[in-house]
N, C-alpha and C positions, 0 to 999 in steps of 0.2 A: 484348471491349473495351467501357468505357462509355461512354455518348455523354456530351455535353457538360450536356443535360438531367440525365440520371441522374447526374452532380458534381455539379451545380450542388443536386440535391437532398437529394443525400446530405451536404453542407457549407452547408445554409442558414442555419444559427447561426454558423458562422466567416464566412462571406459578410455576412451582416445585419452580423454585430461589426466588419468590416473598413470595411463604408459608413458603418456610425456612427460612428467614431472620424475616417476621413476628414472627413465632413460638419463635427464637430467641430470639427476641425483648424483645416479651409478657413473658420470662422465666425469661429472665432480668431485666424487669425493676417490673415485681407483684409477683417472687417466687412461682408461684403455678405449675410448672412442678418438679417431681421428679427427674428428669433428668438436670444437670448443662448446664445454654444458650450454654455453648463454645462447648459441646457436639455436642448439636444441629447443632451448625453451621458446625462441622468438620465435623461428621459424614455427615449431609445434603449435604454438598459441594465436599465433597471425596467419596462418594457411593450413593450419592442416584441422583443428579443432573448429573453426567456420565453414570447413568443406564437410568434413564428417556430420556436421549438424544438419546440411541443407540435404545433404544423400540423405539422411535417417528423416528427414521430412519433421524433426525436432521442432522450430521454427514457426512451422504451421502449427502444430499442435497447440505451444504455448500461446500462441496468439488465440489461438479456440477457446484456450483454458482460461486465458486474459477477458475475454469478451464475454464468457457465460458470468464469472464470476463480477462483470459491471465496476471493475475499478480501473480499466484500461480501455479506449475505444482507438478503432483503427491503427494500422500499421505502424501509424509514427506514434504511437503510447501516450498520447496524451494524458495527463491524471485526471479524471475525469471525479470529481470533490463529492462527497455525498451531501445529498439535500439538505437545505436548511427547513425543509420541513420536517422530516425525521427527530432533528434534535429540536423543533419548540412543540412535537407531540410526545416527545419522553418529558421534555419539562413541566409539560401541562400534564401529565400521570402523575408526576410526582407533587407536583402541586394540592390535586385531586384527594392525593392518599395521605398528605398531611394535613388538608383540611378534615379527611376522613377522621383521622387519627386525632383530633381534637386538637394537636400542635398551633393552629392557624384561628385566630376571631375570625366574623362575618367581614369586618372590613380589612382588615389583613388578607383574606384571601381575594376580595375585589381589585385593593391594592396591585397584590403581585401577579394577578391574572391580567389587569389591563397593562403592566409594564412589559409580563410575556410576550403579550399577541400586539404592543408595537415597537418591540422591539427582534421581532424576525429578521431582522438586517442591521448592518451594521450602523447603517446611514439611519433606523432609525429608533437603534439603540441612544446614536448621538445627541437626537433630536428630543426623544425622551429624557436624557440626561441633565440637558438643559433646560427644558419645561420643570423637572422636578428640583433643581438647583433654584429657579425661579418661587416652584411653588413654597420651598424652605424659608428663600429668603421674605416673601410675603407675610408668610405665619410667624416670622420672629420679631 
């Protein structure tokens, strides 16, 4: 169990963001701070909630949490796209379980398994598109 210490450090940039928006608040809406709310908030929001962040070592972390979880790589965050092999091996399961399922004839399922595995790309989804526009207009 964590103490109260260890939240409080492990949240010092949601803690800092919650006093500043308070402070804010209470400047704006009862005038007893010398200093104008909007102040508050810039100045809060532009130096004092990106110091508090890099002291509590925040920064590092999410970038750890960025990088195990494989949807962000290196410091500048690039999005890094999930495989398009993942999505034509779910397609081809499901393909699989409708032929299972009697849904699909023998040639029905030959059909749309060779249109999956070449159309793994977009380039040659295209390519595909046009071969079978072709093959239509042949057989009409």
């Amino acid at each position: 169990m964590s103490t109260v210490r260890e939240r409080a450090a492990e949240n010092a940039t949601e803690i800092t963001s919650s006093l500043i928006v308070g402070l804010g608040l209470l400047a704006l809406f009862t005038g007893w701070s010398p200093i104008p709310f909007w102040v508050i908030f810039a100045v809060g929001f532009a130096v004092v909630v990106p110091t508090v962040a890099r002291l509590a070592g925040e920064e590092e972390r999410s970038d750890e949490r960025n990088d195990r979880d494989g949807q962000w790589k290196d410091s500048e965050r690039h999005y890094e796209e999930p495989s398009a092999g993942t999505e034509t091996e779910d397609a081809l399961e499901t393909l699989r379980e409708r032929y299972a399922r009697g849904d699909l004839t023998d040639d029905q399922f030959e059909r749309k398994l060779d249109a999956l595995l070449e159309t793994d790309s977009p380039e040659n989804a295209a390519d595909w598109r046009h071969r079978e526009r072709e093959r239509i207009e042949e057989e009409s």
